[in-house]
C-alpha positions, -999 to 999 in steps of 0.1 A, spaced: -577 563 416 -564 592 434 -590 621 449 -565 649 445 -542 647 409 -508 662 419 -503 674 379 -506 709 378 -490 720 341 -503 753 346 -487 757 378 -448 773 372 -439 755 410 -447 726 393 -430 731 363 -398 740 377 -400 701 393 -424 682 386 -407 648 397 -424 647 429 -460 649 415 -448 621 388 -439 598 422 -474 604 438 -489 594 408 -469 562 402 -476 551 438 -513 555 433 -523 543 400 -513 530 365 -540 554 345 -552 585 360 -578 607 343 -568 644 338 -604 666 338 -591 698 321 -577 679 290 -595 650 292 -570 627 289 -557 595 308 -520 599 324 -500 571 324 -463 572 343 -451 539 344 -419 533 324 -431 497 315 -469 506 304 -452 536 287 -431 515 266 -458 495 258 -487 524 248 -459 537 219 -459 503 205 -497 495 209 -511 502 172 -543 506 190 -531 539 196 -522 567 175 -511 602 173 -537 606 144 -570 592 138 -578 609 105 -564 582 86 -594 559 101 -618 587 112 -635 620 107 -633 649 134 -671 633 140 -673 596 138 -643 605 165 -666 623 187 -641 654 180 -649 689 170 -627 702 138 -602 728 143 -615 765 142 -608 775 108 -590 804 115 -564 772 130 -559 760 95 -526 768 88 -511 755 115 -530 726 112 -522 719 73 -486 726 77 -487 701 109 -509 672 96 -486 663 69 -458 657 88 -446 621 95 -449 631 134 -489 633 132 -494 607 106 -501 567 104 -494 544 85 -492 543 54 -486 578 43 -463 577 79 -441 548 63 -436 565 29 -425 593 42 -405 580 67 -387 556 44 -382 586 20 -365 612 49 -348 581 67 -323 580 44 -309 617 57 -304 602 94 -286 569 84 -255 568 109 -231 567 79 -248 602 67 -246 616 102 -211 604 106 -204 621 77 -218 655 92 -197 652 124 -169 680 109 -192 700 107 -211 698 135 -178 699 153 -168 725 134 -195 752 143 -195 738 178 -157 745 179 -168 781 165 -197 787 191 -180 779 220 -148 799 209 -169 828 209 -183 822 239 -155 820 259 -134 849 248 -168 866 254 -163 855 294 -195 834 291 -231 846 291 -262 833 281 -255 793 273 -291 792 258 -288 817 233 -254 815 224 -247 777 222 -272 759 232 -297 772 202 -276 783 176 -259 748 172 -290 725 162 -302 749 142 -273 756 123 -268 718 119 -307 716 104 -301 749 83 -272 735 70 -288 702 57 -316 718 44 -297 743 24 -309 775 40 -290 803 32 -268 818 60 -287 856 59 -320 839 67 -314 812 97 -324 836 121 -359 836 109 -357 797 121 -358 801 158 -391 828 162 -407 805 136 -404 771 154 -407 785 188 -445 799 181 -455 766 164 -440 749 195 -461 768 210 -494 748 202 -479 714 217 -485 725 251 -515 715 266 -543 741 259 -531 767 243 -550 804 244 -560 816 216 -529 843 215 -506 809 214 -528 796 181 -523 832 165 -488 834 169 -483 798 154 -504 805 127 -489 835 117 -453 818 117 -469 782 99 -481 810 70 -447 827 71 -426 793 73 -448 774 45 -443 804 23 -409 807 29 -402 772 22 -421 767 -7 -401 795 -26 -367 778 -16 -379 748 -29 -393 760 -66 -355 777 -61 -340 740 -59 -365 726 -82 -348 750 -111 -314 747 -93 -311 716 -71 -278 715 -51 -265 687 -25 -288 696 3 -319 677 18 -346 696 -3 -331 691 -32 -329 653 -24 -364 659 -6 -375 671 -44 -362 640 -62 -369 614 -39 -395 588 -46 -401 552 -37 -401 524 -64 -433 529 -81 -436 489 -80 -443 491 -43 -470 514 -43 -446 546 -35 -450 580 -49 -427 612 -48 -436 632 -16 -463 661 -24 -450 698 -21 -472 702 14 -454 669 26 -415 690 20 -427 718 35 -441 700 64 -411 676 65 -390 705 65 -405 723 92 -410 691 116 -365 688 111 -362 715 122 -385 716 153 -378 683 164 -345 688 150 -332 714 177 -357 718 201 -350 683 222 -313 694 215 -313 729 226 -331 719 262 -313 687 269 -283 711 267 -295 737 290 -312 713 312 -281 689 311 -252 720 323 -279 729 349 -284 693 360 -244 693 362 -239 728 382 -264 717 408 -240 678 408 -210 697 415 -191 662 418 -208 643 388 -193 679 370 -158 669 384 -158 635 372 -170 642 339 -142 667 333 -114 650 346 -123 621 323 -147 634 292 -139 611 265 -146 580 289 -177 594 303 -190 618 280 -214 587 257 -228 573 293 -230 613 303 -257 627 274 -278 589 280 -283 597 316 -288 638 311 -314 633 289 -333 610 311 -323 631 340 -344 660 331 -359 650 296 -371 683 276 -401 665 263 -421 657 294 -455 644 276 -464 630 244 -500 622 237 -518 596 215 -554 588 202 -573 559 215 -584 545 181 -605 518 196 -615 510 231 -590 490 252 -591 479 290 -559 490 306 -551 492 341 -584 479 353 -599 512 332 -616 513 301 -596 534 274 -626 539 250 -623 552 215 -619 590 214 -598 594 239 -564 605 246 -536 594 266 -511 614 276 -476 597 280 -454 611 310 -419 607 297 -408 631 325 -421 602 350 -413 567 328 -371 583 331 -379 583 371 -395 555 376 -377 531 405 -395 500 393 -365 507 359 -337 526 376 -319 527 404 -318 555 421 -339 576 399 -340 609 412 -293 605 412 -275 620 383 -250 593 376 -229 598 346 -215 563 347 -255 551 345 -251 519 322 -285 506 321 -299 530 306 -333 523 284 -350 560 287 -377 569 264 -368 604 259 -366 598 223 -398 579 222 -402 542 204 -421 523 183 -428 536 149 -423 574 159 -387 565 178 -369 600 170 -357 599 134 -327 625 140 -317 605 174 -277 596 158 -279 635 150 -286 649 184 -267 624 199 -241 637 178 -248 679 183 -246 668 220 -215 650 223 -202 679 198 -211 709 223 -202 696 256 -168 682 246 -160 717 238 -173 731 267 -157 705 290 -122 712 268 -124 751 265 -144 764 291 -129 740 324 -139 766 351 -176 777 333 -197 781 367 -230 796 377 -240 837 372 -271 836 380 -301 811 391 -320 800 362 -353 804 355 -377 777 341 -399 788 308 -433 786 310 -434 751 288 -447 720 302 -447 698 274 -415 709 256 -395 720 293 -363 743 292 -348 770 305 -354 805 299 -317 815 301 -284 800 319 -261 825 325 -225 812 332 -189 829 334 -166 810 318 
């Protein structure tokens, strides 16, 4: 164990790059324990890998526990919002109600559905990035970087064109209680926009319930499992949660793996060059190693459901790990060369979109928004260069930039 812990969340320095802290801690131990959140990092690629498949583990224990045979104190009730609408998603739940609903939603994100969205996601790429060049450039966070995933998840769910730009405000304050601690104006804000976004949703889906169309809450409202095996129709709190988890997970990862990925290419002036002097070659290698270059989720934390020795420590029950993707996508022991953007990276295994039973539903659909917008930035925007040095936001957990401005 180390005497000084390098991980500093809190700290923006840190933030900004926190790839030299995540190699301190790999030289020194396998499990370190974090005092202000009481939880055990692990950065290891390999024991990383192996904690999201451990069933020992999970990023719930209400299924087996309450908040005190868990040696947890419940939620402040003024939390409960936020805490209804995110408990019923399939992201914070275990088997079985995690398989049910999982099984139900999968069949949105099989690759023949998403290959059937690809016109469209093309299509509003196409349309973004149009605009954004005969505009000379600007901000590629706000103008293509978020507008694209969301549009794509709007579009699936059926949400009407007028109100998508109540998406963004909403997912970004519920975001907002992922990071690690959050003040109490952080829980506020998120619960204000979990009572906004549940109430929305539930009146669009009594409006599809009387007039379903072809979009995923009207297939959300009739889907059920055979009733041989156990299954059951989702509840109305499950859609709204479902809904709201697409949508976060849905463009979030997206929108920062874009950002991050064009700033991880300005600063690798000749990776840039290669890429656009052969994007359809290197363009599927390309979004693989951006993503594990300078992943946007950095951390993803489970419950200890029962104790387990790991790493010559004792992981008891109650617990909490805390899962350094940011460090498993740099570890040498995996890649060569971590800290090297190479485009033409084959080997490739990163864990930015998790694995084991939570392994990113909507991975074929990112992969998808990705390839979309940077094969039209690469096609009609050849010369895009820097405006200005970027600034990092203040999110650990779910890391992007605040802006990139660009001239195209």
């Amino acid at each position: 164990m180390t005497t000084r812990n390098p991980f500093a969340p809190g700290n923006p320095d840190f933030v900004a790059n926190p790839y030299p802290a995540y190699a301190e801690l790999r030289a020194t131990a396998r499990a370190h324990h974090y005092a202000p959140t009481n939880q055990w990092l692990i950065p290891h690629h390999a024991d990383i890998r192996t904690l999201l498949k451990d069933r020992r583990l999970g990023r719930s224990y209400r299924h087996r526990f309450t908040h005190e045979e868990f040696g947890r104190t419940s939620p402040p009730a003024a939390h409960e919002p936020f805490h209804t609408l995110n408990d019923h998603g399939m992201l914070d739940l275990e088997p079985p109600d995690h398989t049910r609903i999982r099984r139900l939603v999968s069949q949105a994100f099989t690759p023949r559905t998403v290959e059937r969205l690809a016109p469209t996601v093309r299509r509003l790429a196409g349309r973004l990035v149009d605009d954004f060049r005969a505009a000379g450039g600007g901000d590629l966070v706000a103008e293509v970087a978020e507008p694209l995933p969301v549009a794509v998840i709007a579009e699936m769910l059926g949400i009407p064109d007028v109100d998508r730009p109540l998406l963004r405000p909403w997912s970004a304050a519920i975001c907002g209680m992922y990071e690690l601690n959050p003040d109490e104006d952080t829980a506020a804000r998120a619960v204000l926009a979990s009572r906004e976004f549940s109430a929305y949703l539930r009146e669009l889906i009594g409006a599809r319930r009387k007039n379903p169309g072809g979009d995923l809450i009207s297939a959300l409202i009739a889907a059920y499992d055979d009733e041989s095996e156990g299954g059951s129709r989702l509840t109305e709190q499950e859609m709204v949660s479902t809904c709201v988890l697409l949508l976060n997970a849905g463009h979030e990862a997206t929108v920062n793996t874009t950002a991050n990925g064009w700033w991880a290419l300005l600063r690798n002036p000749e990776q840039l060059a290669a890429l656009r002097a052969a994007p359809d070659a290197l363009l599927p290698t390309a979004i693989e190693e951006l993503m594990r270059y300078d992943t946007p989720l950095q951390l993803f934390e489970r419950w200890v459901l029962e104790d387990i020795e790991f790493a010559g420590q004792m992981l008891r029950r109650g617990s909490e790990v805390a899962l350094l993707f940011g460090s498993a996508n740099r570890d040498p022991a995996r890649f060569a060369d971590p800290d090297t953007l190479d485009l033409t990276r084959a080997d490739n295994p990163h864990v930015s979109f998790g694995a084991g039973i939570h392994y990113c539903l909507g991975a074929p659909l990112a992969r998808l928004e990705l390839h979309a917008s940077f094969s039209e930035l690469l096609k009609k925007a050849p010369r895009m260069r820097l405006a200005a040095e970027p600034e990092w936001g203040p999110g650990f957990v779910i890391r992007g930039l605040k802006e990139l401005r660009v001239q195209c």
